[in-house]
Structure formats: C-alpha cells, structure tokens
BALOBA-1460 file (C-alpha; in Angstrom, 3 decimals):
// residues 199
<rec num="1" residu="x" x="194.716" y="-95.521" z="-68.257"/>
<rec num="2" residu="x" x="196.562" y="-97.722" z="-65.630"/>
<rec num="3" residu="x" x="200.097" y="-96.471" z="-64.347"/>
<rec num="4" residu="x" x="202.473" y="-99.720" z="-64.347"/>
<rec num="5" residu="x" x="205.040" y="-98.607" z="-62.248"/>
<rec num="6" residu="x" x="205.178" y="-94.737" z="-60.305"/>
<rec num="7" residu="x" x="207.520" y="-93.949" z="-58.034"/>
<rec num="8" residu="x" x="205.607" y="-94.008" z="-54.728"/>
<rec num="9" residu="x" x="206.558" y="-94.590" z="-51.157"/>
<rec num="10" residu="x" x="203.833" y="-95.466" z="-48.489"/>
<rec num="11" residu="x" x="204.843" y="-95.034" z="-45.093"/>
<rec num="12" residu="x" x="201.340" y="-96.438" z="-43.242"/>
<rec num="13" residu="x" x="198.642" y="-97.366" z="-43.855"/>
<rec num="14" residu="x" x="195.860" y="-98.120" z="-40.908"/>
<rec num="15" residu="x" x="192.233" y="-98.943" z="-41.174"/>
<rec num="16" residu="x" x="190.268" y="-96.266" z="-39.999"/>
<rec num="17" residu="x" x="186.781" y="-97.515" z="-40.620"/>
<rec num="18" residu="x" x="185.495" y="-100.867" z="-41.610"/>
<rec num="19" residu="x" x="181.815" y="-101.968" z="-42.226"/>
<rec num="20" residu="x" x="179.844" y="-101.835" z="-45.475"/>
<rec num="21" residu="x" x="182.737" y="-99.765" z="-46.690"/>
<rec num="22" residu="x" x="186.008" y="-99.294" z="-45.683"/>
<rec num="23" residu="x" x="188.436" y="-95.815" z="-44.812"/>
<rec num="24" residu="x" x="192.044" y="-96.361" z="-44.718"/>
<rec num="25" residu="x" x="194.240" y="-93.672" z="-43.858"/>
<rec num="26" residu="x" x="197.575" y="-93.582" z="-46.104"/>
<rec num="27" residu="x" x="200.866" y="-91.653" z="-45.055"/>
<rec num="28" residu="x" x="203.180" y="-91.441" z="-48.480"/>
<rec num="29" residu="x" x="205.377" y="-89.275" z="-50.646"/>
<rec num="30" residu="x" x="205.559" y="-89.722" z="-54.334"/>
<rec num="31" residu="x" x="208.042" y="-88.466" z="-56.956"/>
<rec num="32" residu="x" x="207.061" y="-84.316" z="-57.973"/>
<rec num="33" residu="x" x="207.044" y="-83.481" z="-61.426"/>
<rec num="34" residu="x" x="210.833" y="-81.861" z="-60.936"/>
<rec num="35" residu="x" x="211.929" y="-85.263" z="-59.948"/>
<rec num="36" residu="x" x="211.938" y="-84.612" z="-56.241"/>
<rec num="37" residu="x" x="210.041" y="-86.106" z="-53.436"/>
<rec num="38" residu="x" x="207.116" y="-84.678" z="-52.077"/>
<rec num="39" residu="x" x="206.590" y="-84.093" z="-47.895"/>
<rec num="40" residu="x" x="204.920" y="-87.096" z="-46.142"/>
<rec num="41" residu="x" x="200.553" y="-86.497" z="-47.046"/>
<rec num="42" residu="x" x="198.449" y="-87.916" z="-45.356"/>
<rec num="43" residu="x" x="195.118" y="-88.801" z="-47.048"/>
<rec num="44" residu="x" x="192.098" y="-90.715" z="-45.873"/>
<rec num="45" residu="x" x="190.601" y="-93.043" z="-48.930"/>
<rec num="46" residu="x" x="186.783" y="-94.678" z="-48.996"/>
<rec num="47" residu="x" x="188.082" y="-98.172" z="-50.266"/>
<rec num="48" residu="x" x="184.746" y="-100.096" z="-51.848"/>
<rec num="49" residu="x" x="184.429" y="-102.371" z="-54.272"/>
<rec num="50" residu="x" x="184.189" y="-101.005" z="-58.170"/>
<rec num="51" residu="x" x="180.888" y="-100.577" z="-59.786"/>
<rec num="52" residu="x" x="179.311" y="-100.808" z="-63.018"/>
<rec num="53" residu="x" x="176.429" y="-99.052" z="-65.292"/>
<rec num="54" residu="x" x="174.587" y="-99.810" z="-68.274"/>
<rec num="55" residu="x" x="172.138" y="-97.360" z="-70.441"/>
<rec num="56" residu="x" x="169.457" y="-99.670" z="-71.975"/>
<rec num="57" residu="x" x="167.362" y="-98.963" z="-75.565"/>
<rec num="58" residu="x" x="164.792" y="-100.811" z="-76.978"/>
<rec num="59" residu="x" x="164.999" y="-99.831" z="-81.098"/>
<rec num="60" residu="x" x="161.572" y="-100.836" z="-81.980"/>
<rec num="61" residu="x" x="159.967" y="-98.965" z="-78.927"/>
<rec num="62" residu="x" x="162.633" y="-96.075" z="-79.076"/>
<rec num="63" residu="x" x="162.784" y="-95.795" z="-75.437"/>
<rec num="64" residu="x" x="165.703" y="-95.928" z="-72.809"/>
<rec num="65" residu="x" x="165.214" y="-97.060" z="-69.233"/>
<rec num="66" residu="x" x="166.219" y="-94.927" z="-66.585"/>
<rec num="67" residu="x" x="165.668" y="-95.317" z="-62.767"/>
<rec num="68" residu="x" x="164.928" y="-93.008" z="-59.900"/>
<rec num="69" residu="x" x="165.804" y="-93.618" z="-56.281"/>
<rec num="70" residu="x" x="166.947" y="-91.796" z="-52.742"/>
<rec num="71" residu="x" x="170.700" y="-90.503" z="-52.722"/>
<rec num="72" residu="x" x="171.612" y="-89.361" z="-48.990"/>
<rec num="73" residu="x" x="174.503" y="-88.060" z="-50.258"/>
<rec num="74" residu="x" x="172.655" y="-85.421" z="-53.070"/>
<rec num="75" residu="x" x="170.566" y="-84.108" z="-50.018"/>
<rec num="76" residu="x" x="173.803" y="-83.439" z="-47.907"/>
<rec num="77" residu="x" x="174.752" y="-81.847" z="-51.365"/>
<rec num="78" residu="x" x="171.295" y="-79.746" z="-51.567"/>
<rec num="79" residu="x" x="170.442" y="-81.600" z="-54.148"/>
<rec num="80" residu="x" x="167.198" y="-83.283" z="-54.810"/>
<rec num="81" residu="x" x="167.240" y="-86.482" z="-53.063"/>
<rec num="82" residu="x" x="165.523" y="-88.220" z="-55.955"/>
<rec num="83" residu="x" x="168.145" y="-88.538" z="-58.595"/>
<rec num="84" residu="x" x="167.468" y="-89.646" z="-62.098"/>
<rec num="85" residu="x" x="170.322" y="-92.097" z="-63.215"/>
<rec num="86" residu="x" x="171.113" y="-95.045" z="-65.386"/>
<rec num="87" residu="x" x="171.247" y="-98.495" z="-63.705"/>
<rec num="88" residu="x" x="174.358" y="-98.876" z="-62.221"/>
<rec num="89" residu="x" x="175.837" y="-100.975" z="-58.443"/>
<rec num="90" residu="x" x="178.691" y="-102.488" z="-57.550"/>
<rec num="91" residu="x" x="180.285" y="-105.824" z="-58.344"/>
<rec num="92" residu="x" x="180.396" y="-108.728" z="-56.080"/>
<rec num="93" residu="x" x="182.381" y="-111.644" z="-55.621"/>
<rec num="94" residu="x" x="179.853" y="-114.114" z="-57.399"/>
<rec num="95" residu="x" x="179.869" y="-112.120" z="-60.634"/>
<rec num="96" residu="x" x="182.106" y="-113.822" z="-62.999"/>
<rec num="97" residu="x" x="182.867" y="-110.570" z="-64.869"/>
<rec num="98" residu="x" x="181.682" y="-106.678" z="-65.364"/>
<rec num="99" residu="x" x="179.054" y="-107.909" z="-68.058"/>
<rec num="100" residu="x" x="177.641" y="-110.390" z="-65.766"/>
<rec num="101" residu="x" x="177.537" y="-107.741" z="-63.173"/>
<rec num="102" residu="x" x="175.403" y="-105.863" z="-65.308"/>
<rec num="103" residu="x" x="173.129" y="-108.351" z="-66.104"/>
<rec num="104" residu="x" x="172.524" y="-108.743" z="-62.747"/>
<rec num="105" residu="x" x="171.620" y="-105.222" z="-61.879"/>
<rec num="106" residu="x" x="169.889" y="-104.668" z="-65.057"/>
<rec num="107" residu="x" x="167.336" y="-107.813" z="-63.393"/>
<rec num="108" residu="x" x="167.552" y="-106.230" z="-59.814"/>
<rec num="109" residu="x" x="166.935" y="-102.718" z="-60.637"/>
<rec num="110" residu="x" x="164.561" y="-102.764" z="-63.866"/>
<rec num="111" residu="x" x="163.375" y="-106.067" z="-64.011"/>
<rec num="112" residu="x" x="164.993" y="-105.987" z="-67.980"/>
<rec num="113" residu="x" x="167.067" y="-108.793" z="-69.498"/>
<rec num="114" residu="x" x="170.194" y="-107.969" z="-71.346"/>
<rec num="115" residu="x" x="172.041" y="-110.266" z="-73.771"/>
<rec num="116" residu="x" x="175.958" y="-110.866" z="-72.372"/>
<rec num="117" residu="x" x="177.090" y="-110.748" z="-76.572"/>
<rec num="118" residu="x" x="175.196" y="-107.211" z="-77.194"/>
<rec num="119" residu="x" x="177.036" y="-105.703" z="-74.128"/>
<rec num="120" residu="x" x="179.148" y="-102.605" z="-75.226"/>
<rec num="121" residu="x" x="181.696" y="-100.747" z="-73.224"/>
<rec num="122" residu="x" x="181.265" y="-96.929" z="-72.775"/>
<rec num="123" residu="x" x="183.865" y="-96.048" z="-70.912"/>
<rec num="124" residu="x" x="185.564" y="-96.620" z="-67.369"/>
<rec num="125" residu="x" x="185.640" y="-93.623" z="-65.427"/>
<rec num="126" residu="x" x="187.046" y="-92.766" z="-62.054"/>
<rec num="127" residu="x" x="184.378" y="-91.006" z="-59.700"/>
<rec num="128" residu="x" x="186.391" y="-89.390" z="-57.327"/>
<rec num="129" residu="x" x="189.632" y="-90.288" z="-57.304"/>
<rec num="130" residu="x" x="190.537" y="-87.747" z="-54.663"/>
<rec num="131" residu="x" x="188.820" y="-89.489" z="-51.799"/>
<rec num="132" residu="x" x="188.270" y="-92.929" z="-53.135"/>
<rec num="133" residu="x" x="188.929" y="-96.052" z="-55.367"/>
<rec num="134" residu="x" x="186.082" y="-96.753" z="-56.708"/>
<rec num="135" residu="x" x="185.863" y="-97.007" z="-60.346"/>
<rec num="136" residu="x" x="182.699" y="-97.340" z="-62.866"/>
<rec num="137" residu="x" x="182.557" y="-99.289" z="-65.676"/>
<rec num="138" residu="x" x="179.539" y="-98.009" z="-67.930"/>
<rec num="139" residu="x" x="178.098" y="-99.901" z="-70.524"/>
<rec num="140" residu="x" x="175.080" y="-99.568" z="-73.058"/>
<rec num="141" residu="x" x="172.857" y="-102.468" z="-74.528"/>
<rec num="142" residu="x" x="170.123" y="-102.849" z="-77.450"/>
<rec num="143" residu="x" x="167.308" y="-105.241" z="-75.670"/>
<rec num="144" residu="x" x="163.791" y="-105.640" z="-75.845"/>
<rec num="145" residu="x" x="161.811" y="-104.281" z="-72.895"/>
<rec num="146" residu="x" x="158.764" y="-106.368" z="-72.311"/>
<rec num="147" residu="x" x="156.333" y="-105.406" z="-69.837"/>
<rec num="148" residu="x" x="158.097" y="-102.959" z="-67.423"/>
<rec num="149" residu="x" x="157.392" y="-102.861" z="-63.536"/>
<rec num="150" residu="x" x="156.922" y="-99.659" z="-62.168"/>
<rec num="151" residu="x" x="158.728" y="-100.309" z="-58.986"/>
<rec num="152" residu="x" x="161.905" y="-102.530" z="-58.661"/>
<rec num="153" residu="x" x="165.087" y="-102.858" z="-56.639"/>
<rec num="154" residu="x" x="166.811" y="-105.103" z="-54.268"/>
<rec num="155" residu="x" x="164.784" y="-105.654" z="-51.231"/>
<rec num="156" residu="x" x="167.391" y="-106.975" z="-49.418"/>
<rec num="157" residu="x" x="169.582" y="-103.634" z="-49.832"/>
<rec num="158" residu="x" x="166.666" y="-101.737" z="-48.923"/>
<rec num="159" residu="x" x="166.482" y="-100.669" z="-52.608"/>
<rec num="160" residu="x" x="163.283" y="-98.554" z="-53.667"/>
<rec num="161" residu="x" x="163.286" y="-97.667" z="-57.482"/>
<rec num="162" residu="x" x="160.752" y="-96.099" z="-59.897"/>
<rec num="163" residu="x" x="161.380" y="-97.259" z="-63.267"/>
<rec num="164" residu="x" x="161.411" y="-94.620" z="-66.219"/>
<rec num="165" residu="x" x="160.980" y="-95.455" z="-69.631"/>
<rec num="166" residu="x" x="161.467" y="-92.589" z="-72.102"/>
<rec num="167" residu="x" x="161.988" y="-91.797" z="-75.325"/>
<rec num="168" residu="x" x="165.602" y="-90.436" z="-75.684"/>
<rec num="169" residu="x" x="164.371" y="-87.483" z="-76.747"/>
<rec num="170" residu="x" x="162.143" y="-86.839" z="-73.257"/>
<rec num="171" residu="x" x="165.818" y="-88.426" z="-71.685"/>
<rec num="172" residu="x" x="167.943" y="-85.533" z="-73.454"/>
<rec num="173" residu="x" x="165.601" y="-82.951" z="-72.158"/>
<rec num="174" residu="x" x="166.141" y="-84.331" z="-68.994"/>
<rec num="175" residu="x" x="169.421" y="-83.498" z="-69.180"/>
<rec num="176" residu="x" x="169.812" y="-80.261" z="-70.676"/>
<rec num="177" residu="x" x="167.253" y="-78.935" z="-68.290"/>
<rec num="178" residu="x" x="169.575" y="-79.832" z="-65.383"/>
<rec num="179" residu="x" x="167.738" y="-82.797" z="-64.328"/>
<rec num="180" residu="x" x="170.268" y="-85.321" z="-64.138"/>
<rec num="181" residu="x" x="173.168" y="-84.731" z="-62.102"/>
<rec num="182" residu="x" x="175.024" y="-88.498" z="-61.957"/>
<rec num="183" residu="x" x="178.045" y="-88.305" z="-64.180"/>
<rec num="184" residu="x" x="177.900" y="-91.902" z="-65.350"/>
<rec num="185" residu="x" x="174.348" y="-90.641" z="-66.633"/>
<rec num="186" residu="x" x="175.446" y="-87.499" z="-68.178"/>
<rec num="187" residu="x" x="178.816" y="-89.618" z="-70.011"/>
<rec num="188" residu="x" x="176.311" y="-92.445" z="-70.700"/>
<rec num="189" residu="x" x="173.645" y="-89.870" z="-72.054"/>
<rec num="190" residu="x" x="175.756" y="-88.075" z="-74.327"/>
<rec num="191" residu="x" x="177.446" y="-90.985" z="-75.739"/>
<rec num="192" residu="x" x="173.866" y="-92.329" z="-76.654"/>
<rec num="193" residu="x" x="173.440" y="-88.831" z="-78.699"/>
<rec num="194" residu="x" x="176.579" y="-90.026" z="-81.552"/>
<rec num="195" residu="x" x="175.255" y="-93.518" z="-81.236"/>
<rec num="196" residu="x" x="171.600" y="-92.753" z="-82.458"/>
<rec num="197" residu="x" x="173.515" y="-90.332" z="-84.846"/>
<rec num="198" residu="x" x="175.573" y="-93.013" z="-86.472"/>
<rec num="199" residu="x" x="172.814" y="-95.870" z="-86.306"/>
C-alpha cells in the first residue's frame, strides 16, 4: 500500500555513495503516532532501482524452474553462498513495463519464454525497507519449457546460473527442509501451493 500524503520533514539529504548503487544519507523528523514530532534521525538508505520475479510452471511437464547462483551477501550472512531462488533482477530503463522486465530475465536467466498475456501478479513486497528502497514485484507464469540449458545468465553482469527444473513437489521439499532462504521464493513458493490446489 502507497501512503499519499504523511507528514514528513527532510532536513538533508547528501549522497554518500554512488556507483552501481547508490547510499544517500537522510536527516528528517516525521509526525509520532501521538501527533508530535519526532527528534531529527538520521538514516543511511541503499537507493537502487526496483526489481522483479517470476515463478515459472510448465502443466504438461509439472515442473517449475528455479535457478541457483553466488550471493556475497548470504556468505557474509553464514549462509550458503549458493542460494536456490526464483528468477528475479532489476528493471531497467529500456523495459517498457514490470511484465516486459520479466520477460527479459526469464530469457537471460533460464533461457525460457514467457507469454506477456499469461503474466500474473503475486504480490509486491518491500525487501528491506529499513535500509533501502528497493521493491519486488513477483509474478508467476504457465509456459512451456522446451529444451532447458543447464547453465545461463547474463555474461555481461558476470552472471553464472545453474538451471533447476523440478517437480513442485521436489520444489516444496526444498523449502520445508530449509533450503531456500530468498523471501520472494518462499512468498512465490507458497502461493504456488493454493494455486495447484485450486487448478
């Protein structure tokens, strides 16, 4: 849900970092919940553009694509570096709109087509809202996988990642055995569970 109007005051704002990303450091006060102001906080904020993710399935095969690739950040998390997740990236300037975006990472990451009409929404969620403005967007498709490349990703982002197609029931036991640790996978995931129920 979007906020239309919220009684904030910034004071500063400064650019801390800029290259791939971006930190800016805010200074503000907003309105408490007893109607008073808050002190001046200070908060630094990753600023990067929004992202979007899309669970595939293929009916007649019964199988969902997932994709495995190196996280720095789980590592620095103690984490296994190799996280399972659904496709997901961010959206750039030449995408004419979320689906589009997804089509294009769908391509980049799995080497899979997905039709822009059979495109459903998920859910938007916020993935850290505490330290950042990025948003996600996640998505799910019907599609026909033909003849699936074991490797795939963006060599001009340096991208390296293994393809996994599974039945959703090898995908759920993924994720009750604590396999899968990327939210937009676990929302996407258990979404797919009613959606199988109900179709």
């Amino acid at each position: 849900m979007k906020i239309k109007k919220i009684n904030l005051k910034f004071k500063s704002i400064n650019k801390v970092f800029n290259s791939f990303n971006k930190v800016k450091r805010y200074k503000f006060q907003h309105k408490l919940f007893d109607s008073s102001w808050s002190n001046i906080i200070s908060r630094e904020i990753l600023i990067t553009k929004n992202a979007v993710a899309i669970l595939p399935y293929d009916r007649v095969k019964n199988k969902v694509i997932l994709i495995k690739q190196f996280r720095l950040g789980a590592i620095l998390s103690n984490y296994n570096p190799f996280q399972i997740e659904i496709i997901a990236g961010l959206v750039e300037k030449s995408d004419k709109d979320l689906k589009s975006a997804v089509i294009r990472e769908a391509q980049e990451e799995a080497g899979i087509e997905v039709k822009y009409k059979k495109i459903q929404p998920i859910r938007d969620v916020l993935n850290s809202s505490g330290s950042t403005n990025e948003s996600t967007s996640i998505f799910f498709c019907e599609c026909t996988f033909k003849k699936i490349k074991k490797i795939k990703g963006n060599l001009n982002e340096d991208e390296n990642i293994k393809v996994l197609e599974l039945s959703p029931r090898k995908a759920f036991e993924l994720l009750f055995k604590k396999k899968i640790h990327s939210v937009n996978t676990i929302i996407a995931l258990e979404w797919f569970k009613d959606y199988l129920k109900s179709n």
